[in-house]
C-alpha positions in Angstrom: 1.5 20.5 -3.3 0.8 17.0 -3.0 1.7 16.8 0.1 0.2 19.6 1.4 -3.4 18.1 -0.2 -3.0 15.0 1.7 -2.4 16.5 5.0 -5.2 18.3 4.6 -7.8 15.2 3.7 -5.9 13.4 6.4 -6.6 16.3 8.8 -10.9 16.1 7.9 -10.5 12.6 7.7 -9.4 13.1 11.7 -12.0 15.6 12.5 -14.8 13.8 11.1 -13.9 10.9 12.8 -14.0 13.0 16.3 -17.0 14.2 15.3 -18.6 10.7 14.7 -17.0 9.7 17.9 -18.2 13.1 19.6 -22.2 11.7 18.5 -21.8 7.9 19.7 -20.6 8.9 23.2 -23.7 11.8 22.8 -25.8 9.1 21.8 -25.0 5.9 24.0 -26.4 5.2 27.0 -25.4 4.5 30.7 -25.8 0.7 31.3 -24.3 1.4 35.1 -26.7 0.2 37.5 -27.6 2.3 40.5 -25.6 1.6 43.1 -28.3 0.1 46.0 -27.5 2.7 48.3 -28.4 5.6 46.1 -31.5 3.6 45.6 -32.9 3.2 49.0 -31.8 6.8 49.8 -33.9 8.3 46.9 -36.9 5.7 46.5 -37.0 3.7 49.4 -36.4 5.5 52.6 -38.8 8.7 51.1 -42.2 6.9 51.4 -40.8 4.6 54.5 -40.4 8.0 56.7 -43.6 9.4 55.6 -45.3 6.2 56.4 -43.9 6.2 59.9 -44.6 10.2 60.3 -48.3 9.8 59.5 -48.2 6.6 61.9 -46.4 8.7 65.0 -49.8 11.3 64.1 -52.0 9.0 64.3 -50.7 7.3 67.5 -49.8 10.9 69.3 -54.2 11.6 68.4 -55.0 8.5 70.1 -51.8 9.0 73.0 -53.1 12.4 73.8 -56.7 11.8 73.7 -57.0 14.7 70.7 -59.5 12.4 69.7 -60.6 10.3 72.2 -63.7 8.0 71.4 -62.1 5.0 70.0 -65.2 4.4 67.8 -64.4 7.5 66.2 -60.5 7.0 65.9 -58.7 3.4 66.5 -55.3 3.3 67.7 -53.2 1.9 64.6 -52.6 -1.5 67.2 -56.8 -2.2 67.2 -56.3 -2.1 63.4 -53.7 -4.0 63.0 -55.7 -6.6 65.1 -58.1 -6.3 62.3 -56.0 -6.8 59.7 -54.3 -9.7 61.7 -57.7 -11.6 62.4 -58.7 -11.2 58.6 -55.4 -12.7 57.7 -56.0 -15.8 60.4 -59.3 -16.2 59.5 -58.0 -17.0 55.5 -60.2 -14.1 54.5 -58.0 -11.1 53.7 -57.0 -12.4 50.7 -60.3 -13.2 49.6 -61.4 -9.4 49.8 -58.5 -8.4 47.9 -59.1 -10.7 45.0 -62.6 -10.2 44.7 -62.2 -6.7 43.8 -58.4 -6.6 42.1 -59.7 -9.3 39.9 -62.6 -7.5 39.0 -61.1 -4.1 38.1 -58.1 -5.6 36.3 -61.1 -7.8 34.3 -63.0 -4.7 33.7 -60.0 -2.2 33.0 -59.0 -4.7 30.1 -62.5 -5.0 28.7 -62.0 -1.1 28.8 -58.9 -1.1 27.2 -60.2 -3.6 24.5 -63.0 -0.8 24.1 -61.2 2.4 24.9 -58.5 1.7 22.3 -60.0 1.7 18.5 -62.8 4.1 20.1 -59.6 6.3 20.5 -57.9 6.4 17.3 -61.4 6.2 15.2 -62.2 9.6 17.4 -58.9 11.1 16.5 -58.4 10.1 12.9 -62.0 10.4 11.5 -62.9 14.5 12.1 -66.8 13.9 12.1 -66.9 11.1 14.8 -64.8 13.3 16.3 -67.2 16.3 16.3 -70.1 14.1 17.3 -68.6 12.1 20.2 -65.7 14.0 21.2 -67.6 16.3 23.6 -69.5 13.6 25.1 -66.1 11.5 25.6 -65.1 14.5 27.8 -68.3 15.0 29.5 -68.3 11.2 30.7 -65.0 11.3 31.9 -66.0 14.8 34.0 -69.1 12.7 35.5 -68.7 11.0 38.7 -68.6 7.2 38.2 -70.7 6.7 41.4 -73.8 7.9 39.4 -73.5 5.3 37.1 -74.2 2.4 40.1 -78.0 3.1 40.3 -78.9 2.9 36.6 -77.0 -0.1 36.5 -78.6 -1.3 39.4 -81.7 -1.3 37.4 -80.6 -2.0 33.6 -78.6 -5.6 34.9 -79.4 -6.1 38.7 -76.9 -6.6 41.6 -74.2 -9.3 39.4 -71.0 -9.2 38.2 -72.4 -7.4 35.1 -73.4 -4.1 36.8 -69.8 -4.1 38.3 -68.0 -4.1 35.1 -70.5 -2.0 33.3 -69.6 0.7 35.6 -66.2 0.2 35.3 -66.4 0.4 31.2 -68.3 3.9 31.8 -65.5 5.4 33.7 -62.5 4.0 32.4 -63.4 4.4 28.9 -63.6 7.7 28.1 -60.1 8.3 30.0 -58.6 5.5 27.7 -60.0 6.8 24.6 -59.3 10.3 26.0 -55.4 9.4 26.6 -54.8 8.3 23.0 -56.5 11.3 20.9 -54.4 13.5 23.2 -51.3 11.4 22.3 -52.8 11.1 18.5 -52.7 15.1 18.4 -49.2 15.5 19.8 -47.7 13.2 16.6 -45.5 15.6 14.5 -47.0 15.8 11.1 -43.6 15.1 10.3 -43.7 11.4 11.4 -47.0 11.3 9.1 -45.5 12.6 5.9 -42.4 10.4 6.2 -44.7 7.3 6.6 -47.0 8.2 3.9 -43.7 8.6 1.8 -42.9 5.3 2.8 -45.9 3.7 2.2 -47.2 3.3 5.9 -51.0 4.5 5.4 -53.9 3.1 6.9 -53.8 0.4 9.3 -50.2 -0.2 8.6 -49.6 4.0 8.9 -51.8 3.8 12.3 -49.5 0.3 14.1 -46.2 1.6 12.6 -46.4 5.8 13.0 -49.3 6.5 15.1 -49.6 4.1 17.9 -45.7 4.4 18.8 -45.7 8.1 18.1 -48.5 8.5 20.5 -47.2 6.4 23.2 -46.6 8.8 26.0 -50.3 10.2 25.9 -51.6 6.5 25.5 -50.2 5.0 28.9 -51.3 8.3 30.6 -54.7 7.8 29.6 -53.8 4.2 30.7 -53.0 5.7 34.1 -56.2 7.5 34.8 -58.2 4.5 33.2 -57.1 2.5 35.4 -57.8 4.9 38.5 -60.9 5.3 37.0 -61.8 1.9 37.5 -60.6 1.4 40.8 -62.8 4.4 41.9 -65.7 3.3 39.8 -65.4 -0.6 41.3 -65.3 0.6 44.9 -68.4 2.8 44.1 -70.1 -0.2 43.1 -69.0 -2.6 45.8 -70.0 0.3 48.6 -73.5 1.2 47.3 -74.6 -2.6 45.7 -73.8 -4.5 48.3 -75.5 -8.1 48.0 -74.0 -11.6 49.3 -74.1 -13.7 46.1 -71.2 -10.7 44.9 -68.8 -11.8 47.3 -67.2 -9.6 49.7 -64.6 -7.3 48.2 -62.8 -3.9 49.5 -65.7 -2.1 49.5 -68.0 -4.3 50.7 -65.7 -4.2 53.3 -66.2 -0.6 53.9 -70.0 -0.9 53.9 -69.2 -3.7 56.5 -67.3 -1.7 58.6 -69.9 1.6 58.3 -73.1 -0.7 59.2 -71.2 -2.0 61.9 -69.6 1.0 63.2 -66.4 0.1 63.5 -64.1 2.2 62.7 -61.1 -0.1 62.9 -62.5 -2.4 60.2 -63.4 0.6 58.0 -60.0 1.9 58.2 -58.5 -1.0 57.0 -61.0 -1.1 54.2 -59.5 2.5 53.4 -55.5 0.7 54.2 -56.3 -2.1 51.9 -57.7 0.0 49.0 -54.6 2.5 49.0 -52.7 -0.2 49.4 -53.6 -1.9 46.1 -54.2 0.9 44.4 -50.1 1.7 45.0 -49.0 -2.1 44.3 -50.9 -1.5 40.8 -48.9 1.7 40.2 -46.0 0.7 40.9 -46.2 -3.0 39.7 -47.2 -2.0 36.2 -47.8 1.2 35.2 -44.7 2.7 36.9 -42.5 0.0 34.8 -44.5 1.0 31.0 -44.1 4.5 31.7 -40.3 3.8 32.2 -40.0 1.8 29.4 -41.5 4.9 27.3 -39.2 7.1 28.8 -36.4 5.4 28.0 -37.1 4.2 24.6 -37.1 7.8 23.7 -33.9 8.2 25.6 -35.5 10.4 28.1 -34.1 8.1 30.9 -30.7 7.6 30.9 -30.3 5.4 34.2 -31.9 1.9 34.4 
């Protein structure tokens, strides 16, 4: 009888120990890294082809005459030449830092802004009643009709720029986090109240990392929001003592009429606007992803 009792504890003590092993292997994580090929097939060559398809288009227009004033459409070579010139002359650079420095300055005044305004909108239900309508009716409005007001509130400076940046980033950043703030299992609340997470301490430790996913969306369109809203700015207040940025550029380009400068206006825009993607927001929305182990491969 003894006997028969201990095979039988020995015999759980077995399966429960399958079963633990059966979680950790459920549980762990693949640490392989991707072997390069599988990497250039699947992320690299993609956008490389498509580049070169819309390229081959663009040339066989030109080739074939389908359009053929060249003030209208510039072969991709006169643009290059451009691009080339800008580069020799030491000023390429300087259009791209004149406006990637101003929309990163003005997406983090935003962020600074949008944040709080964010969780005081989604934790306090009056503010939320009052302002949450008009939050999502300034993220609807067009950015570019914010330039002429503040045109006339602060005059053609650096001011106006970020001012109109703040208006359309804002409201997507505040946006972003009461949508993430809604999507918190009431769950994760009750268990942090029951350990004594309330308030601010209930808001950094619960909230905020609960919310994450909807927070660096809203992050996303924020910053695209800015972009847009800085090169709505640069086009239609254009004056010398701003500099010349990227869409200055464009206005450069359109006054002029040449079309091979305002295409790589329109290059050098996209351009940056995928380096910013891919440099940082691409990264933090993998980093969310797999902190929740939602991505398995690194």
């Amino acid at each position: 009888m003894a006997s028969t009792e201990s095979t039988t504890v020995a015999k759980d003590g077995s399966d429960l120990e399958g079963l633990e092993a059966g979680l950790d292997a459920l549980e762990s994580r693949q640490t392989l890294r991707t072997p390069f090929r599988q990497t250039f097939v699947q992320k690299i060559l993609p956008p490389v082809l498509a580049v070169a398809l819309v390229l081959a288009l663009w040339q066989a227009l030109v080739s074939f005459k389908v359009v053929d004033d060249p003030t209208k459409l510039p072969a991709p070579s006169a643009v290059w030449d451009v691009v080339e010139t800008a580069w020799l002359q030491g000023e390429l650079l300087g259009y791209i830092w004149t406006s990637v420095s101003r929309g990163l300055l003005g997406f983090c005044l935003a962020l600074v802004i949008g944040t709080p305004l964010g969780l005081i909108v989604a934790r306090v239900k009056f503010i939320r009643a009052a302002i949450g309508p008009i939050l999502s009716g300034l993220q609807s409005l067009p950015s570019v009709a914010w330039v002429p007001p503040a045109v006339i509130w602060l005059g053609l400076n650096n001011s106006m720029m970020y001012a109109v940046i703040l208006l359309g980033a804002v409201p997507s950043i505040a946006n972003g986090l009461v949508s993430g703030v809604d999507q918190v299992p009431p769950l994760f609340l009750r268990a942090g109240r029951t350990l004594g997470a309330t308030g601010l301490k209930g808001t950094w430790h619960i909230v905020l990392p609960a919310a994450l996913p909807g927070y660096v969306a809203g992050l996303k369109q924020g910053w695209a929001f800015s972009w847009r809203s800085l090169m709505a700015a640069e086009i239609i207040a254009s004056f010398p003592d701003l500099g010349v940025g990227l869409g200055q550029l464009l206005e450069n380009g359109r006054n002029a009429s040449d079309m091979a400068m305002v295409f790589e206006a329109i290059l050098l825009i996209l351009i940056v606007g995928i380096a910013i993607d891919l440099l940082i927001f691409s990264p933090l929305e993998r980093w969310v992803l797999r902190s929740r182990g939602l991505l398995v491969k690194s």
